[in-house]
C-alpha positions as CSV (number, residue, x, y, z in Angstrom):
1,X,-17.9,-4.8,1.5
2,X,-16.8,-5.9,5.0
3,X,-12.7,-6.3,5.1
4,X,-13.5,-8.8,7.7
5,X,-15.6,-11.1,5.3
6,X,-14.1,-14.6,4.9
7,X,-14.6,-14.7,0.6
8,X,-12.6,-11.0,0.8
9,X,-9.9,-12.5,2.9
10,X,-10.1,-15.2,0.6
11,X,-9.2,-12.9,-2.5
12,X,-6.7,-11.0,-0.7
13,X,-4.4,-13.8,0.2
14,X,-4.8,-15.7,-3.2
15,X,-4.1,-12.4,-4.7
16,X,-0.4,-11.0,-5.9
17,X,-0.8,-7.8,-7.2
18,X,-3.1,-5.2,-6.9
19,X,-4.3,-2.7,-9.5
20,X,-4.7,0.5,-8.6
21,X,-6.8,2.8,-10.9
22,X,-6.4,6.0,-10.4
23,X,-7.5,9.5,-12.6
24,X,-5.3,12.1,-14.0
25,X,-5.8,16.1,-13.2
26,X,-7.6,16.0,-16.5
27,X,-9.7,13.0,-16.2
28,X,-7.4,10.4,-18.0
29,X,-7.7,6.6,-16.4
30,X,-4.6,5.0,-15.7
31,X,-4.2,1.0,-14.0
32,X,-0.9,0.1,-12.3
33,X,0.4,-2.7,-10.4
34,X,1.5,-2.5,-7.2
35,X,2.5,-5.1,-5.0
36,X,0.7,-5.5,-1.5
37,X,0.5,-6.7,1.4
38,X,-2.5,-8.0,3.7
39,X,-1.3,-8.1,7.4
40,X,-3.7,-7.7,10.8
41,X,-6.7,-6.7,8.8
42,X,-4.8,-4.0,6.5
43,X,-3.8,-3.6,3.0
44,X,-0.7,-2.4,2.8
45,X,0.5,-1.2,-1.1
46,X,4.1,0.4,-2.4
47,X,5.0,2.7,-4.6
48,X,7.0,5.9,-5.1
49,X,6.4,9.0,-4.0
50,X,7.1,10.5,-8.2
51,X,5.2,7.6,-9.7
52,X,2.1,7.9,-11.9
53,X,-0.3,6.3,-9.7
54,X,0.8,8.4,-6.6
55,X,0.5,12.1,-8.4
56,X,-2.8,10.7,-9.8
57,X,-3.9,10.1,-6.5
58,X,-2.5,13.9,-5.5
59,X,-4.3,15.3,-8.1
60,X,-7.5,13.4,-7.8
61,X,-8.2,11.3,-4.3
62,X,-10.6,8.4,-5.9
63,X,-9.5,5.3,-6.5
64,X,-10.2,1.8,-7.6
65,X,-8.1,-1.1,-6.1
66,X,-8.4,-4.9,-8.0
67,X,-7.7,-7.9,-6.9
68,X,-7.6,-10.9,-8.9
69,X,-6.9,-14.5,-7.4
70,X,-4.0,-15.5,-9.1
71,X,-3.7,-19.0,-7.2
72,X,-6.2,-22.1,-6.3
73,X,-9.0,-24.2,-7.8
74,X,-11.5,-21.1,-8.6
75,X,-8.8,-18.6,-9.9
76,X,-11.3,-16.4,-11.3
77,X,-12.3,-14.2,-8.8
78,X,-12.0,-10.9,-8.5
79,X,-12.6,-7.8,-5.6
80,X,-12.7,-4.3,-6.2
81,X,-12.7,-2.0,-3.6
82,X,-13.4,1.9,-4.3
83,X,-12.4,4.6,-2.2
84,X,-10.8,7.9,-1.6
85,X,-6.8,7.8,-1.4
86,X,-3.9,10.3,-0.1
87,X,-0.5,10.5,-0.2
88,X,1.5,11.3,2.6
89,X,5.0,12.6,2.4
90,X,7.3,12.6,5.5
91,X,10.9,13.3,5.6
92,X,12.2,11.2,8.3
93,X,10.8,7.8,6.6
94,X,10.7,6.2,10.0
95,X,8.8,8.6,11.7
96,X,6.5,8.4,8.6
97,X,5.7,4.7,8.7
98,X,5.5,4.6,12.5
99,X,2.9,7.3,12.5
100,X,1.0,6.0,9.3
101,X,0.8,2.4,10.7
102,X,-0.1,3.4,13.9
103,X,-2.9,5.4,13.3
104,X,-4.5,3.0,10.8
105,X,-7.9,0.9,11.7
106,X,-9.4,-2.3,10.3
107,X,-9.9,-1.5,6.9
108,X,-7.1,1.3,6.1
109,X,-5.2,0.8,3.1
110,X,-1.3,2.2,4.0
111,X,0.9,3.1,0.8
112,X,4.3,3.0,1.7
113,X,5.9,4.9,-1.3
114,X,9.8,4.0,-1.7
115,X,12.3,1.4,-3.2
116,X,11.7,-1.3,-0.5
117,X,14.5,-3.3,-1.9
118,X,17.6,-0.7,-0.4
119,X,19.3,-1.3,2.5
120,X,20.8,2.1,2.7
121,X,19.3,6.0,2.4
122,X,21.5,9.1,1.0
123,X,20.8,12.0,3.6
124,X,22.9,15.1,3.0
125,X,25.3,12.9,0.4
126,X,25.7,10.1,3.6
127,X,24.6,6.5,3.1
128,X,23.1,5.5,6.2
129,X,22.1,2.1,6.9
130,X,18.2,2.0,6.7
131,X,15.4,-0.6,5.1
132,X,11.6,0.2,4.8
133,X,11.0,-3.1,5.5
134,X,12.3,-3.6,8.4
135,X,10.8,-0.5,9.8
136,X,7.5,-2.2,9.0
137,X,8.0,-5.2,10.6
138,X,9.6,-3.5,13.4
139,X,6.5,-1.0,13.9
140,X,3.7,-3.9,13.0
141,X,5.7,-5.9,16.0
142,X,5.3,-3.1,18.5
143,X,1.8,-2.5,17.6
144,X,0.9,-6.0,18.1
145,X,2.9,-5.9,21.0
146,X,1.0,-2.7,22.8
């Protein structure tokens, strides 16, 4: 599977959730949605850092992605992509997504693993103005930038 292939492209952006299969410690098979992104040839999933999927994927790497096209004329196609997965956890959340999306290449799938929706973080019991998304946008800006 080329990422670059116009019928995956295709998928991706009639697609609105992906569903991530992932294996438990002892083997178990567990499918989760997670919401995604596809943005200057990435994939780019959420989720947090305690979910299931993510300590699945700490316990055991391998991984199943689906994407079903949710929207158009031939609505019945599907991609799976197959793969080894990690989870990365940094402390200083824009340091983390700056490093992560800047060291991805064609093809990398980046999991961003928080509650996008806040505006604020708690650090030492002070809220500090801070959104993942726009750190995103902000980092995907100056990469396309460079």
């Amino acid at each position: 599977m080329n990422i670059d292939d116009p019928a995956v492209i295709n998928v991706l952006r009639r697609s609105m959730i992906a569903r991530i299969a992932t294996l438990s410690r002892t083997g178990r098979p567990s499918i989760n949605p997670l919401y995604f992104v596809y943005l200057d040839d990435h994939l780019w999933l959420g989720t947090a850092d305690w979910t299931l999927a993510a300590r699945n994927v700490k316990a055991n790497p391998r991984v199943s992605v689906l994407f079903e096209m949710e929207q158009g004329p031939a609505s019945h196609q599907v991609l799976r992509i197959s793969g080894r997965a990690s989870v990365r956890v940094e402390h200083d959340r824009a340091a983390a997504i700056r490093s992560t999306i800047n060291a991805a290449v064609a093809g990398d799938v980046v999991l961003i693993a928080g509650k996008g929706h806040e505006d604020y973080q708690l650090v030492a019991g002070e809220r500090r103005a801070y959104s993942d998304l726009a750190q995103v946008r902000a980092t995907l800006s100056a990469r396309s930038a460079a």
